[in-house]
C-alpha positions as CSV (number, residue, x, y, z in Angstrom):
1,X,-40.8,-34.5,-66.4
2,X,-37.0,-34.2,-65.1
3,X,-36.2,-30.4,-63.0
4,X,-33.7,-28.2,-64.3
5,X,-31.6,-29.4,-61.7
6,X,-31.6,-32.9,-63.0
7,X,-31.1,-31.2,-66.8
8,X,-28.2,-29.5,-65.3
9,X,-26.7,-32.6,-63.3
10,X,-27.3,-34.9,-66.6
11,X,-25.8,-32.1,-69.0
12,X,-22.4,-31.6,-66.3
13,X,-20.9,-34.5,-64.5
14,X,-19.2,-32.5,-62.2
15,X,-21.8,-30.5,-60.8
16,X,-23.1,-31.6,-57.2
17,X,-26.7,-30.3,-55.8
18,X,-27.3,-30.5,-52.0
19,X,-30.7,-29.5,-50.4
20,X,-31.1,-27.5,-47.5
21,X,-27.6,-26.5,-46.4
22,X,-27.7,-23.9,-43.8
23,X,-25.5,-20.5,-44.2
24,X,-23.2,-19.4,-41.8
25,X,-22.3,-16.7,-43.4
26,X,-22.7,-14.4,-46.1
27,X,-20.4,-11.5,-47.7
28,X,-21.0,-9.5,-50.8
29,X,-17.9,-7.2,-52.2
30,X,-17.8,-5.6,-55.5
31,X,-15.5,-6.5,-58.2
32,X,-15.5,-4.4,-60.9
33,X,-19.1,-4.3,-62.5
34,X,-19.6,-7.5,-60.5
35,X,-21.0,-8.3,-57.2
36,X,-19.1,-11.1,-55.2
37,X,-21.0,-13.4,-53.0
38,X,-19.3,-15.8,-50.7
39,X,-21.3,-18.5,-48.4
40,X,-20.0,-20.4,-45.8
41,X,-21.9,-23.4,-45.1
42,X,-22.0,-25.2,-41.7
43,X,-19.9,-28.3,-42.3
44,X,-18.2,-27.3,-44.6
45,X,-14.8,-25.5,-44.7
46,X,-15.1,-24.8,-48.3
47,X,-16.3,-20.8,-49.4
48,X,-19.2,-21.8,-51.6
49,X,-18.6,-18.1,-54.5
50,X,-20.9,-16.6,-56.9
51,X,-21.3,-13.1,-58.6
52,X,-24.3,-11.5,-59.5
53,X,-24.9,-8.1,-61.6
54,X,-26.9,-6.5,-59.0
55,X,-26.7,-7.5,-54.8
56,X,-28.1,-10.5,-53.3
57,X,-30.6,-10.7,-50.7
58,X,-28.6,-11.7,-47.6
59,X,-29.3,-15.7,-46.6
60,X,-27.0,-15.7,-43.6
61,X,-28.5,-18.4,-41.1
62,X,-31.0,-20.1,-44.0
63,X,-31.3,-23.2,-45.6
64,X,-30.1,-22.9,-48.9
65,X,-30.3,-25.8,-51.8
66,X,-26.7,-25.1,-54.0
67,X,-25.5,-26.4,-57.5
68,X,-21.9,-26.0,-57.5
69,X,-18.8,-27.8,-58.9
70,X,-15.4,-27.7,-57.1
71,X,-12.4,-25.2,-58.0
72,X,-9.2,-23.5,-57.2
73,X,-7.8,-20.4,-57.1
74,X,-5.0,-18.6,-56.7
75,X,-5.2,-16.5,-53.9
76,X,-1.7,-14.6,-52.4
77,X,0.0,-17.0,-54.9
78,X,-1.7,-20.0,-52.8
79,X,-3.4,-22.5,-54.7
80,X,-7.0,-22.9,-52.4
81,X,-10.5,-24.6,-52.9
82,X,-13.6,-23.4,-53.9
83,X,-17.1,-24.3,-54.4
84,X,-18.4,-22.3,-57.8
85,X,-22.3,-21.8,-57.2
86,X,-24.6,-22.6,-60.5
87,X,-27.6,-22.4,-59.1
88,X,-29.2,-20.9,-55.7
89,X,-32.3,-21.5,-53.9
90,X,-33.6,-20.5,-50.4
91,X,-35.2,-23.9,-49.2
């Protein structure tokens, strides 16, 4: 029987899962009805986003296994890279 992170990587080409990344660091901000969440993960220089409804419990120096797919956004009329979260877990 395949996970739903194999259903997910079949479904979506793009999409990339990693297992136990560890956090450097963790911000939530509000945006609007939304709450932003942005990870840094050690090795990477890529901000790994996500929003949630309500806030998330802070993973700041855990191992995290991510489902993302890459982006970019404008930011100060700068074109720069992101990592869109799909799916979080804390290892």
């Amino acid at each position: 029987m395949k996970s739903p992170v194999d259903k997910l990587l079949k479904k979506h080409e793009k999409l990339t899962h990693t297992d136990m990344m560890k956090v450097k660091s963790h911000v939530q901000r509000e945006a609007g009805d939304w709450i932003v969440n942005t990870l840094m993960i050690e090795g990477y220089g890529v901000p790994f986003k996500f929003k949630r409804k309500k806030m998330y419990k802070n993973v700041q120096g855990q191992r995290v296994n991510l489902t993302y797919y890459p982006a970019i956004e404008s930011v100060a009329g700068m074109a720069v890279e992101v990592m869109n979260v799909v799916r979080i877990k804390v290892s």
